[in-house]
C-alpha positions as CSV (number, residue, x, y, z in Angstrom):
1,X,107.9,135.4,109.7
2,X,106.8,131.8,110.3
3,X,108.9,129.8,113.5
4,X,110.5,127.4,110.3
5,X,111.2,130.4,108.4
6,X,113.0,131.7,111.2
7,X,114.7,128.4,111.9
8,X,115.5,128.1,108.1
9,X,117.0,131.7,107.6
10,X,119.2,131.2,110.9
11,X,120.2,128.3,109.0
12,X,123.1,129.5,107.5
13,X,125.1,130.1,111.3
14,X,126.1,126.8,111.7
15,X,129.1,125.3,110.4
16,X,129.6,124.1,107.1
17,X,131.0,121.2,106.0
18,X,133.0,120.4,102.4
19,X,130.8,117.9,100.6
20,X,131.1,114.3,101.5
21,X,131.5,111.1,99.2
22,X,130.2,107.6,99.0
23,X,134.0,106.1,98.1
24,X,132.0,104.3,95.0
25,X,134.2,106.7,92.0
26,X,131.3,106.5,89.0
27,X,128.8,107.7,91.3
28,X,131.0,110.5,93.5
29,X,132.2,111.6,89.6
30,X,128.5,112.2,88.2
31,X,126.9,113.1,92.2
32,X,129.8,115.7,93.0
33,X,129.0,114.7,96.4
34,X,126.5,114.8,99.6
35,X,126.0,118.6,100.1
36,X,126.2,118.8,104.1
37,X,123.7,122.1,105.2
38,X,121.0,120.6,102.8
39,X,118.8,117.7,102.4
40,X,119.8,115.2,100.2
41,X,118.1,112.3,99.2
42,X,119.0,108.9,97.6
43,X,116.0,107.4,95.2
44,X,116.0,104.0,93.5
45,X,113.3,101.8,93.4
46,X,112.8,99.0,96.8
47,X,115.4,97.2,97.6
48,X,118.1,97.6,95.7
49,X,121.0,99.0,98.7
50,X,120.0,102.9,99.3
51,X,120.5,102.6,103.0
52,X,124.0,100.5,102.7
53,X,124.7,103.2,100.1
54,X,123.9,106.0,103.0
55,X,125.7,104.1,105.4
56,X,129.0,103.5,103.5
57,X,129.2,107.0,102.8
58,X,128.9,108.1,106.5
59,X,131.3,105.5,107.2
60,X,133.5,107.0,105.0
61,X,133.0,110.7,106.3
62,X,132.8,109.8,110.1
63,X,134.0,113.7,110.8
64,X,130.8,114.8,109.3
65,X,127.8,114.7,111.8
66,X,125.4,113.1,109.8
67,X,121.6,112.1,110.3
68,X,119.9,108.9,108.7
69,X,116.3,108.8,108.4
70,X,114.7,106.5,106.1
71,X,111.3,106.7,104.5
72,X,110.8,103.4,106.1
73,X,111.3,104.7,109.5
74,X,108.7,104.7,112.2
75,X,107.9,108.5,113.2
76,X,109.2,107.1,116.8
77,X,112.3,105.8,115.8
78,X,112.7,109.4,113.9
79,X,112.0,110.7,117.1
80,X,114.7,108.3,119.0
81,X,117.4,109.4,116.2
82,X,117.1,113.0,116.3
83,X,117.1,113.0,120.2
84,X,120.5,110.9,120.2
85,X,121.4,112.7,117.4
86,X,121.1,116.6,119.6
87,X,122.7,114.9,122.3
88,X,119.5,115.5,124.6
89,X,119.9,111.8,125.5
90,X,123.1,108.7,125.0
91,X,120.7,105.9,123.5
92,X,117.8,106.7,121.9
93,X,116.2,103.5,122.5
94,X,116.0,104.2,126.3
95,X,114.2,107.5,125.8
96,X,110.8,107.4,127.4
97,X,107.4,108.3,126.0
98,X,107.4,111.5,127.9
99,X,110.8,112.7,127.2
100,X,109.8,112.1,123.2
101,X,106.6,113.9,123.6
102,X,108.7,117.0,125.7
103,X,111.1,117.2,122.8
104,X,109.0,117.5,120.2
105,X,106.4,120.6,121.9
106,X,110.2,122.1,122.6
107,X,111.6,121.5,119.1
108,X,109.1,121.5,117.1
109,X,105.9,123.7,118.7
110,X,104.2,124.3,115.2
């Protein structure tokens, strides 16, 4: 088995969460809300409010953990996010070069 096959079957030890909505009630009726455990993704065409729509719904949920990457997103600030995000550092912004690089070959060797 494959290091993200192993990651992605182990997957299902971590807490779940009940699913989580965007407080907008047309689009929480038809969406049946964000799906915590998966990947969910919000597609319109460019710039029409899909991060403020991400962001009003973590606003609403703040007892969710939730991460925000946007397709728009350097692969650094990714980087930053995640590592604030794992709690390996308290402001992303101030991680250095090397602790990214150290991360990601512990994170993600493959």
């Amino acid at each position: 088995m494959t290091v993200f096959a192993e990651r992605l079957a182990a997957a299902t030890q971590y807490e779940r969460f009940d699913p989580w909505y965007f407080g907008i009630p047309p689009l929480d009726a038809v969406g049946k809300g964000v799906r915590p455990g998966f990947i969910n993704y919000i597609c319109a065409r460019p710039h029409v409010g899909k991060p403020l729509l991400a962001v009003a719904g973590i606003r609403n949920n703040p007892e969710v953990p939730t991460l925000l990457i946007s397709a728009d997103d350097d692969p650094e600030i990714v980087v930053r996010k995640m590592m604030q995000y794992d709690g390996v550092i308290d402001d992303g912004w101030k991680a250095t070069q090397r602790q990214m690089a150290d991360y990601i070959a512990t994170n993600y060797p493959n």
